[in-house]
Phi, psi and omega in degrees: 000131186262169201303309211308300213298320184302318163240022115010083161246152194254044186244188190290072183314309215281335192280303165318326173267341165290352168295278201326298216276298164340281196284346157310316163278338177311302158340295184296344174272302164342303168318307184287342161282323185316150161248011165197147169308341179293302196313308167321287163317313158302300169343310201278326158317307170309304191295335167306334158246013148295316181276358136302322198281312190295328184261353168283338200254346151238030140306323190300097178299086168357283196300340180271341171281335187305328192312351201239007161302314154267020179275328174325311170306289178302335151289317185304304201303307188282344174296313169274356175281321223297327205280301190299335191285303194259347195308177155325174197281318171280049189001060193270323206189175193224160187243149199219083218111176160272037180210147213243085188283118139335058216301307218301009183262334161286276173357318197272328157303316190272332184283313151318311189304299161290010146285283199312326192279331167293328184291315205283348190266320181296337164307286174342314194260341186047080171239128192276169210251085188320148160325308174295324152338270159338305198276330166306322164284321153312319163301278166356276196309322190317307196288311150328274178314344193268308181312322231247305227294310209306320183213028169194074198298348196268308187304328159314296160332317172298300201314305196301308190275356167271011151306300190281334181283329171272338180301302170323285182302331197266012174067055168270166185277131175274005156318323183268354178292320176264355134331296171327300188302315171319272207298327162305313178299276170007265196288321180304284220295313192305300207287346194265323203264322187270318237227148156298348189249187189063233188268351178321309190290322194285309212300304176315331193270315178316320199267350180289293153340276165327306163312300171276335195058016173286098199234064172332283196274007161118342195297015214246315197332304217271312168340298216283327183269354162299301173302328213280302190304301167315314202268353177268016192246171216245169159297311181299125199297119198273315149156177182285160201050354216261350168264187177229339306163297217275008176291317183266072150234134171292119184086052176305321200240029171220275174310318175274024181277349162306314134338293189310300182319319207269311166330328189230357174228006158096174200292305191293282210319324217295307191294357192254334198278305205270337175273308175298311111012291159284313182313313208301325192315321204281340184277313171308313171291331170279348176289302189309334177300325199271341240252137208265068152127153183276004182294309163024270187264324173282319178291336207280326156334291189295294193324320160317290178297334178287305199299296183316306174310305183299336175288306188296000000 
């Protein structure tokens, strides 16, 4: 095999240029954002080592990796006690080093492996999907999700409903999906509703806010100056730094950073960022089409939808 073959790549070209385009405009918030060139310069490290990581995971043969689902299981489960326990002060990620990683997107990840992997071997034996089955695959999520809800509610959420779409697809019944859903609706509801802690409280003041537009206690900010913000940008670009709304928004350059882009690079980019976004969801369903066998085919399937959902 010559040099030429070896890199050769035979992957998804359309996913690749939105990962490209996608980290490029990232640059550009990061820039507008930084308070210092370290910051910037770490940035540009993360992205070197993400299209690395992207290019070992696409060397890999999948279906051989699968063989490894429940140790996959089993890292996800100690990677969220390690997070919650030993993590950051908002128990999001753990720092390793100088650098300060994002556990729960491994976590949301090693758990989609072992779901999907669980489903395709009963798809595989064309075996119906026992109670016990089910309520196993239902404990899993449950937990995961109840782990993630404690200090980090919108990924949880994510977690549960890309969860319920390989559930869907792996031919779980929907009696029992919607059994599931009951007894999830429950106790989330017990934990959002009954109890103060983790993230339970913010979530209450949050839907109060929405509901009322009442924003006493403050909980409306980054909304009311986002929108404020979105509605002052132009088609046109306005340049970096160059906005203003989004200097006083708190998580300028992470949860709100969408806010930055659009404000100071415009109406097109913003839209081009949500276009971009959908495609990848719609290249995740023809990979999953093409895809050897339903293990495949369920990941590429979670894996779309958690990236589509987390963008949107």
């Amino acid at each position: 095999m010559n040099l030429r073959e070896k890199i050769k790549f035979n992957g998804d070209k359309g996913i690749l240029v939105i990962t490209i385009v996608l980290s490029l405009i990232s640059v550009f918030a990061v820039l507008s954002s930084a308070k210092s060139t370290h910051v910037f310069v770490h940035h540009l490290i993360n992205i070197a080592l993400c299209f690395a990581g992207m290019f070992v995971a696409y060397k890999i043969n999948y279906r051989a990796l699968s063989r490894l689902a429940i140790i996959s299981l089993v890292l996800a489960a100690v990677l969220l006690f390690v997070t919650l326990v030993f993590g950051n002060d908002d128990r999001r990620g753990i720092k390793i080093g100088p650098m300060e990683i994002q556990t729960f997107y491994f976590i949301g990840f090693l758990a989609i492996f072992f779901i999907s992997k669980f489903l395709a071997v009963r798809i595989n034996n064309e075996s119906d999907m026992t109670l016990q089955d089910v309520s196993g695959l239902f404990i899993v999520v449950l937990l995961f999700t109840g782990g993630m809800a404690l200090s980090n509610m919108s990924t949880a959420i994510i977690f549960f409903a890309t969860s319920l779409a390989i559930m869907f697809l792996g031919n779980v019944k929907a009696k029992h999906l919607l059994l599931f859903c009951t007894v999830a609706l429950f106790f989330g509801s017990i934990y959002l509703f009954g109890t103060d802690s983790g993230r339970s409280s913010t979530f209450r003041h949050r839907c109060h806010y929405y509901l009322t537009n009442d924003n006493s206690e403050g909980y409306g900010d980054q909304m009311i100056k986002s929108k404020a913000a979105i509605a002052r940008s132009g088609l046109l670009p306005a340049g970096p730094g160059q906005g203003v709304i989004n200097k006083n928004l708190p998580e300028k350059d992470t949860d709100y950073v969408f806010t930055t882009v659009t404000e100071e690079l415009g109406i097109g980019v913003s839209l081009v960022i949500l276009f971009c976004y959908l495609i990848l969801f719609y290249r995740s369903i023809l990979i999953a089409r093409r895809a050897e066998g339903p293990f495949g085919m369920l990941l590429a399937v979670g894996i779309g939808f958690w990236f589509c959902c987390q963008g949107l």
